[in-house]
N, C-alpha and C positions, 0 to 999 in steps of 0.2 A: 411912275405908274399913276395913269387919272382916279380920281375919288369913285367911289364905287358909287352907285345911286343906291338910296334908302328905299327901302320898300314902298313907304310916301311920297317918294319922285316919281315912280314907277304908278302909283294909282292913277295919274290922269290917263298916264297909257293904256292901264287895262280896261279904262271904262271908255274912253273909246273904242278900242276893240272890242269891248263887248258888243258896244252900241252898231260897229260895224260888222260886230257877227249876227245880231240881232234885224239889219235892214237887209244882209245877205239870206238870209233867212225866212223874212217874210219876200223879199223879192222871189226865193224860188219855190215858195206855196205851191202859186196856181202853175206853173209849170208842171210840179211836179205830181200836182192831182191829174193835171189833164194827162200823165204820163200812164198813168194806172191803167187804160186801155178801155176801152167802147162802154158802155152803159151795159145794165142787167139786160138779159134775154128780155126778150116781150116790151121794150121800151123804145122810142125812137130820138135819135139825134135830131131836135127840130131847129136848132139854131134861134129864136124864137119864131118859128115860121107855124106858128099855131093853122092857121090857114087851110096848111097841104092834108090833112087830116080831112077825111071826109065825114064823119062822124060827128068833128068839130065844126065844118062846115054846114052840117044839117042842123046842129044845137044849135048854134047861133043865125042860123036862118042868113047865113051869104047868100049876096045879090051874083051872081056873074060880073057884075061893074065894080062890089067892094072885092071879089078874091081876084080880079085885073090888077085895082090901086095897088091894094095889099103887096101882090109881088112885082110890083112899077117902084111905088117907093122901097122896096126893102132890096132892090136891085142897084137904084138909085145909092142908096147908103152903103152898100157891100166895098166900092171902091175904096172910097175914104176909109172905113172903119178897116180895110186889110193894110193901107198905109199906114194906119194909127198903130196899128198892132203891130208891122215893121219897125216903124221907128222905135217899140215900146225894145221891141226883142235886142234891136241895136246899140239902144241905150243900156239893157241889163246886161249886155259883151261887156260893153267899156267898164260900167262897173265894177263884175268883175273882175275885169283884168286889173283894175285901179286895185282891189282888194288882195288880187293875189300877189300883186308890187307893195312887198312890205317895206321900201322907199315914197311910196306914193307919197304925196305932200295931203296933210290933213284938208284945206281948202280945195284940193283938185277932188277927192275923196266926196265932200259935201257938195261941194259943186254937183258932182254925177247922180249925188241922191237926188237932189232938185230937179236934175233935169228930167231921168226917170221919172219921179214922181207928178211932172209936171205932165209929161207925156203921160204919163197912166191917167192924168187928170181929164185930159183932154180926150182920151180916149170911152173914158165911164160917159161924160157929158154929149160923144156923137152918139155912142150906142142911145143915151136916154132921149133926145133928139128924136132916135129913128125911132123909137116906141113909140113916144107921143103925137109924131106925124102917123105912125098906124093907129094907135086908140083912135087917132081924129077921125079915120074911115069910119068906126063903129059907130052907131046908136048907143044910147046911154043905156037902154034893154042889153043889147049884144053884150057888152061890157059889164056889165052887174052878171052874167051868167058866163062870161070870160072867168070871170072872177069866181065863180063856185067851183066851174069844173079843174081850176087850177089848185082851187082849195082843194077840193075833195083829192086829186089823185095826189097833193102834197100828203097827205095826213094817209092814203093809202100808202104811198111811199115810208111814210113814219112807222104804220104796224108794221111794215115787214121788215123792218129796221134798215131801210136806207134813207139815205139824204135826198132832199131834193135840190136837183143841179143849179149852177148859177144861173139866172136870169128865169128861173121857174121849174120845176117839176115839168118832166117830159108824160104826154098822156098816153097811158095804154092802149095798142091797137085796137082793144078790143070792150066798148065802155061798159 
């Protein structure tokens, strides 16, 4: 009969496991919020497409030539930034499949977080990329009142106890 393992042989196991229920875990966060279904009534999905807003377009005083750029470059980056998020989705498969193979070899396991992680990397840095090629279209006016009206309906968002979504607070139809 082989030796049993002590509970002390068994700890490096559980703390990898833990560590790998803990990166399973934060890997299915943002899947599982974007699961939760459309935003509150009265709010729009802008993707960051501040722009399409006409209200927003009258505050910040758009030219016809900056809401052209505006939606040239952000057409421009859509390509890229839906293969980034392919590969991101592809790589959280393998993962985990690797997680639900409780043979998976520990280094194929780290291996997957890496590369995940590398791909989510690469993905935050196009998205920030195509922001700051659109901040470039603005005046530094425009942009100091980008910035209030995002504040303000952030913190209207806050009284009525919701969050505001990733990459900004969506602005109410209605200012």
């Amino acid at each position: 009969m082989p030796p049993r393992p002590t509970r002390f042989a068994a700890a490096p196991l559980l703390g990898l496991a833990a560590l790998a229920a803990l990166a399973a875990f934060a890997a299915l966060a943002v899947p599982l919020a974007a699961a939760q279904g459309p935003p509150p009534a009265g709010l729009r999905q802008l993707d960051g497409r501040f722009w399409t807003l006409p209200q927003v377009r009258e505050r910040l005083a758009l030219t016809p030539q900056q809401v052209a750029r505006l939606d040239e470059l952000f057409l421009a980056h859509q390509t890229r930034l839906i293969d980034l998020k392919s590969e991101v989705d592809k790589l959280h498969l393998r993962f985990g499949a690797l997680m639900a193979d409780h043979r998976a070899p520990e280094a194929e396991i780290f291996a997957a977080i890496d590369s995940l992680e590398n791909a989510r990397a690469e993905l935050a840095k196009s998205r920030a990329r195509m922001m700051v090629r659109l901040r470039e279209v603005l005046s530094i006016e425009q942009r100091e009142t980008l910035e209030q009206l995002r504040r303000r309906a952030a913190r209207r968002l806050r009284q009525e106890g919701r969050r505001p979504g990733r990459g900004g607070p969506a602005f109410p139809r209605n200012p």
